[in-house]
C-alpha positions as CSV (number, residue, x, y, z in Angstrom):
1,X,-78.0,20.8,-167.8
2,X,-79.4,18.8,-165.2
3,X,-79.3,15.5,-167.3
4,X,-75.7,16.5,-168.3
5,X,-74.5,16.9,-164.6
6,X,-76.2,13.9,-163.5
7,X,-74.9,11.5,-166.5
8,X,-71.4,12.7,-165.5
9,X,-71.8,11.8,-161.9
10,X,-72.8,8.5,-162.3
11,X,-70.2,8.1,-164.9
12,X,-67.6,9.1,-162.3
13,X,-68.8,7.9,-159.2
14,X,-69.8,4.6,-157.4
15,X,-72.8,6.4,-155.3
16,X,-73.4,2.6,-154.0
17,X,-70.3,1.9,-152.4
18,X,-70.6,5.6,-151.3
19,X,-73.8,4.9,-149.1
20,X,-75.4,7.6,-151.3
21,X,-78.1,8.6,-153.7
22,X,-78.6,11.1,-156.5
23,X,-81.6,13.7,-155.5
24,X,-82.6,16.4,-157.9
25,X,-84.6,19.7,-156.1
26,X,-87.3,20.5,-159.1
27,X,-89.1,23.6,-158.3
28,X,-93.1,22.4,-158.5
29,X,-93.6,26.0,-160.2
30,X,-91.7,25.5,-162.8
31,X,-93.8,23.4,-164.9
32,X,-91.2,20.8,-165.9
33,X,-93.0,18.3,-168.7
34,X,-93.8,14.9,-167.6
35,X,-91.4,13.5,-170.8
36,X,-89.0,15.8,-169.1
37,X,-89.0,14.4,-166.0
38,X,-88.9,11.2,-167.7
39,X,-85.7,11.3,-169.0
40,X,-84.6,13.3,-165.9
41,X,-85.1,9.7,-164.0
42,X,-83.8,7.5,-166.5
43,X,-80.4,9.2,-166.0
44,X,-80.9,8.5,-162.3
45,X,-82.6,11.8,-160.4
46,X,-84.6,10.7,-157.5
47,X,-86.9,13.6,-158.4
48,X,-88.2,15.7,-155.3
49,X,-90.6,18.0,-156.0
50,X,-90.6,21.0,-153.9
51,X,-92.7,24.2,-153.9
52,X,-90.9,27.7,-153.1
53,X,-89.5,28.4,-150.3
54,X,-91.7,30.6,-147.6
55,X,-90.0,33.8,-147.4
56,X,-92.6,36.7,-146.2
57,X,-89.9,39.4,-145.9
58,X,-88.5,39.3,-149.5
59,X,-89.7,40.3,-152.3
60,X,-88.7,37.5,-154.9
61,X,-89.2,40.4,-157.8
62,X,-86.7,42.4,-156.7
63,X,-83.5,39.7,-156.6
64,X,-81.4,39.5,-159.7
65,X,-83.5,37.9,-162.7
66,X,-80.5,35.2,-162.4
67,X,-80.9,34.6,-158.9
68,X,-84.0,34.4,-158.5
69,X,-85.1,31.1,-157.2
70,X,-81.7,30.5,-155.6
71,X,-82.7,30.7,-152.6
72,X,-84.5,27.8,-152.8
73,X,-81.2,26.2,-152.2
74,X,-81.7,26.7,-148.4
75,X,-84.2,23.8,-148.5
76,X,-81.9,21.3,-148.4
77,X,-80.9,22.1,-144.6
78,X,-84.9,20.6,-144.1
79,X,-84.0,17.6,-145.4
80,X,-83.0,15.9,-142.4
81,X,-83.9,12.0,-143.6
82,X,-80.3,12.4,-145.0
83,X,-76.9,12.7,-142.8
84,X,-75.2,15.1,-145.1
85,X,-75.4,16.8,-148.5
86,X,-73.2,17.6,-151.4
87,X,-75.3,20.4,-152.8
88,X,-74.1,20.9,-156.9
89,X,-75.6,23.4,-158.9
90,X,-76.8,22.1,-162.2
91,X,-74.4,24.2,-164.4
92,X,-71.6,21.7,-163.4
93,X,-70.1,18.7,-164.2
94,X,-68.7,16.1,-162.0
95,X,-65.1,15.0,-163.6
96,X,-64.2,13.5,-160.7
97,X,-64.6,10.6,-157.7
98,X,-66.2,12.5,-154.6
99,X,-65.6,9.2,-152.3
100,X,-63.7,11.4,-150.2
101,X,-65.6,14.6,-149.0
102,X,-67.7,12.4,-147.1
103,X,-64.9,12.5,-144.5
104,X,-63.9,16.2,-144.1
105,X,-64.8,19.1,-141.2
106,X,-68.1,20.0,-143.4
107,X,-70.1,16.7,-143.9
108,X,-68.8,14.9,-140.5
109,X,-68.7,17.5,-136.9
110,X,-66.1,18.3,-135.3
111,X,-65.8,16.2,-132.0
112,X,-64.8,19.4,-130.1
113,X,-67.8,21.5,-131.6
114,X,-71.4,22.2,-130.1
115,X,-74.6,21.6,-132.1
116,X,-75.1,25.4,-132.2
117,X,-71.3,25.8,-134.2
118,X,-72.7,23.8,-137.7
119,X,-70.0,24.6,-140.3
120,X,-70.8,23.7,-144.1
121,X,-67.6,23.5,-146.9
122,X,-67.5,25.3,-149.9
123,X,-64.6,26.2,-152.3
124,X,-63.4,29.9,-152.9
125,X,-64.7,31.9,-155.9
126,X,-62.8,33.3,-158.2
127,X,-63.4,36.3,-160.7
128,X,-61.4,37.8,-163.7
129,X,-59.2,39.8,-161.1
130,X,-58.7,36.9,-158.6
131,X,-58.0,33.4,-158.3
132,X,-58.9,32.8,-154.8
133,X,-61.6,35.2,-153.5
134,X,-61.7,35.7,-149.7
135,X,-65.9,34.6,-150.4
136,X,-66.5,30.9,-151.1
137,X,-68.9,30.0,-154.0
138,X,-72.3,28.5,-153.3
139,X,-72.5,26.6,-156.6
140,X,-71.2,23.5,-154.4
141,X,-71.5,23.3,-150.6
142,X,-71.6,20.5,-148.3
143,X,-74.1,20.4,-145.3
144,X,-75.6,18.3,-142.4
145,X,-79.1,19.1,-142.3
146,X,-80.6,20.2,-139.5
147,X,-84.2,21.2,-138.7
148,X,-82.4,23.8,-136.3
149,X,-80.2,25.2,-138.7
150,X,-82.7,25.2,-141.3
151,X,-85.1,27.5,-139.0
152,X,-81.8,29.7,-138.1
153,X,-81.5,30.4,-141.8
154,X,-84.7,31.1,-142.6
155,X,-85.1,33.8,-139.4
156,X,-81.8,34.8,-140.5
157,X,-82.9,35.6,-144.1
158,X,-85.5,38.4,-142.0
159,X,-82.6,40.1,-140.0
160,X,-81.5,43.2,-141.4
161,X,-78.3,43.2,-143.2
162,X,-78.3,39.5,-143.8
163,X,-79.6,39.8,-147.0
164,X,-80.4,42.8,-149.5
165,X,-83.1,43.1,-152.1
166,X,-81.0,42.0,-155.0
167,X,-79.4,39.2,-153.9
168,X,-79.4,35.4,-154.3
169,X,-78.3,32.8,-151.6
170,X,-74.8,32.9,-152.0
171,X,-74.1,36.9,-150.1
172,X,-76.6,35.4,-147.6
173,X,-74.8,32.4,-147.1
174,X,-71.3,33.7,-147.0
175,X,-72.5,36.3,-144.0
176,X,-74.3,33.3,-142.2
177,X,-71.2,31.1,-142.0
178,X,-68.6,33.7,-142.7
179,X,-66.3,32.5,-140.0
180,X,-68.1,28.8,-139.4
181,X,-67.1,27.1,-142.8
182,X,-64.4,24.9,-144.1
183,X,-62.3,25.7,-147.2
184,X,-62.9,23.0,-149.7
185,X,-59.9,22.8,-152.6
186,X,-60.9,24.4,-155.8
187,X,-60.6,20.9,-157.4
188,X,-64.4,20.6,-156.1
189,X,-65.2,23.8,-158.1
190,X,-63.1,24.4,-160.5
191,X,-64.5,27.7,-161.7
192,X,-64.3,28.1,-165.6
193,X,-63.7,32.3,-165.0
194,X,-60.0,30.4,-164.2
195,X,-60.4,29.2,-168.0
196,X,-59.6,32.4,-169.3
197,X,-58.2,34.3,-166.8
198,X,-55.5,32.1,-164.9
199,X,-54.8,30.0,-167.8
200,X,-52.1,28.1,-165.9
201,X,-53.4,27.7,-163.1
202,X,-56.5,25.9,-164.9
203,X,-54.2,23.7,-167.0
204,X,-52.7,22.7,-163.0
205,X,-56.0,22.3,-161.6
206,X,-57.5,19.9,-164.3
207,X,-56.2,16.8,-164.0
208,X,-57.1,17.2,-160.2
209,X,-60.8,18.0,-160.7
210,X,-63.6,16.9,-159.3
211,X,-66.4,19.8,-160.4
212,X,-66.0,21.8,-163.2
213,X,-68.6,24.8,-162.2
214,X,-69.3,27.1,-165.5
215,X,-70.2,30.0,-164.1
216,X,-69.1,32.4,-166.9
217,X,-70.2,30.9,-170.0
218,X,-73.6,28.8,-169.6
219,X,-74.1,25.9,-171.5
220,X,-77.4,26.3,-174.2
221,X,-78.5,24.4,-177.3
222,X,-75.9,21.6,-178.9
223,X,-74.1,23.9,-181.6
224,X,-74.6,27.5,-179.8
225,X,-72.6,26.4,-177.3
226,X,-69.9,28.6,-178.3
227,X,-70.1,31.3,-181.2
228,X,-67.0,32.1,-182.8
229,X,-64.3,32.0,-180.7
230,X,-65.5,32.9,-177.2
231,X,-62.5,32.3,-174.7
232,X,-64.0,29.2,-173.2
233,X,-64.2,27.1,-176.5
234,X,-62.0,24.2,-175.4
235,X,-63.8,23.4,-171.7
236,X,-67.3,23.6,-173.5
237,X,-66.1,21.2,-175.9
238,X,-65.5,19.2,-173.4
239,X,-68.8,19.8,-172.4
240,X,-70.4,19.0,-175.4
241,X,-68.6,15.7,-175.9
242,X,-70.3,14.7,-172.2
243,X,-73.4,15.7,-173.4
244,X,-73.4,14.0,-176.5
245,X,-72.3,11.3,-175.4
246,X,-75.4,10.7,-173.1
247,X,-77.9,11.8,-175.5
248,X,-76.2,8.6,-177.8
249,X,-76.3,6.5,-174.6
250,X,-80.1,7.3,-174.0
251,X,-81.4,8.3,-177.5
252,X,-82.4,10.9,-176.6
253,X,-83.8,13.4,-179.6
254,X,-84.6,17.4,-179.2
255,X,-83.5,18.8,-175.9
């Protein structure tokens, strides 16, 4: 998925004339094959290795087998050799030029606002039962980093409340910044549940894209993408046609 997500967003984006640089976060635990990382690069990842996050009071075993590393995400507020972030979870795919969030409330401060206010931007999720949720989603967020912020969150992550057993980073987050972030269109995450679900709205939303997040129906192996006729054929079609077409551009054999 990661060599999928990052063909697409140099496909769709000038990151040059954008003043910016593709970064991939690689957990160092995970193992990831020296060929892997290989081709990784050769799509463009600047690969940073990281180790786990620190996190004495939670127990990693007891989040969501899904979730479980997500919290890694937090990170990237250390990461302060860069002026902002567009955090994208690898089960995207960037459709879209992103020249533009460079420029809004969550990358660039407020003039009025005090060091201690950081805000991030994120989009709204969406589930079967709603198209707008009153929660954004974490799959895409845009930060400033801040060695501050980055300690708030982690001391955060101990306070009582802020974040139960089970969870990932995205309950967490939406708690931290619950009334200190700015609502990003859904045309930076377009959520595939809206696929299914919200039909029309999807078919509006498309065109205007810039992240297509597929949150619902994970991409796996070329031809198992989709068995039968699972409601979100047509977008992982899509899908596969990216994907193939960057395994043809690389040669790429056997992922």
């Amino acid at each position: 998925m990661a060599l999928a997500m990052g063909y697409s967003l140099i496909q769709t984006n000038n990151l040059r004339d954008q003043n910016a640089e593709m970064v991939l976060f690689v957990r160092k635990a995970a193992n990831i094959s020296a060929s892997a990382l290989d081709k990784l690069q050769r799509v463009g990842w600047k690969l940073r290795i990281e180790d786990d996050i620190v996190l004495p009071t939670i127990d990693v075993e007891q989040i969501n087998p899904w979730h479980k590393w997500n919290l890694n995400k937090i990170q990237c507020w250390s990461w302060t050799e860069y002026d902002q972030i567009l955090f994208i979870d690898s089960d995207a795919l960037v459709k879209g030029d992103l020249s533009e969030i460079w420029n809004i409330p969550g990358g660039t401060p407020f003039p009025s606002f005090e060091i201690d206010t950081a805000v991030i931007a994120a989009a709204p999720d969406a589930w079967d039962h709603t198209v707008k949720d009153t929660k954004f989603n974490s799959g895409v967020l845009l930060i400033r980093p801040s060695d501050t912020e980055y300690q708030l969150l982690s001391r955060a992550l101990a306070t009582p409340g802020m974040h139960l057993p089970h969870e990932g980073d995205q309950p967490f987050l939406n708690r931290f910044y619950e009334y200190r972030y700015f609502g990003l269109p859904h045309a930076y995450n377009l959520n595939v549940v809206l696929y299914r679900w919200f039909p029309m709205i999807w078919e509006f939303l498309w065109p205007r894209a810039k992240v297509v997040h597929f949150t619902v129906r994970k991409p796996g192996r070329p031809g198992e993408w989709c068995i039968g006729a699972c409601p979100e054929k047509g977008v992982l079609e899509w899908y596969a046609d990216v994907f193939q077409e960057m395994v043809e551009k690389y040669g790429y054999v056997g992922l």
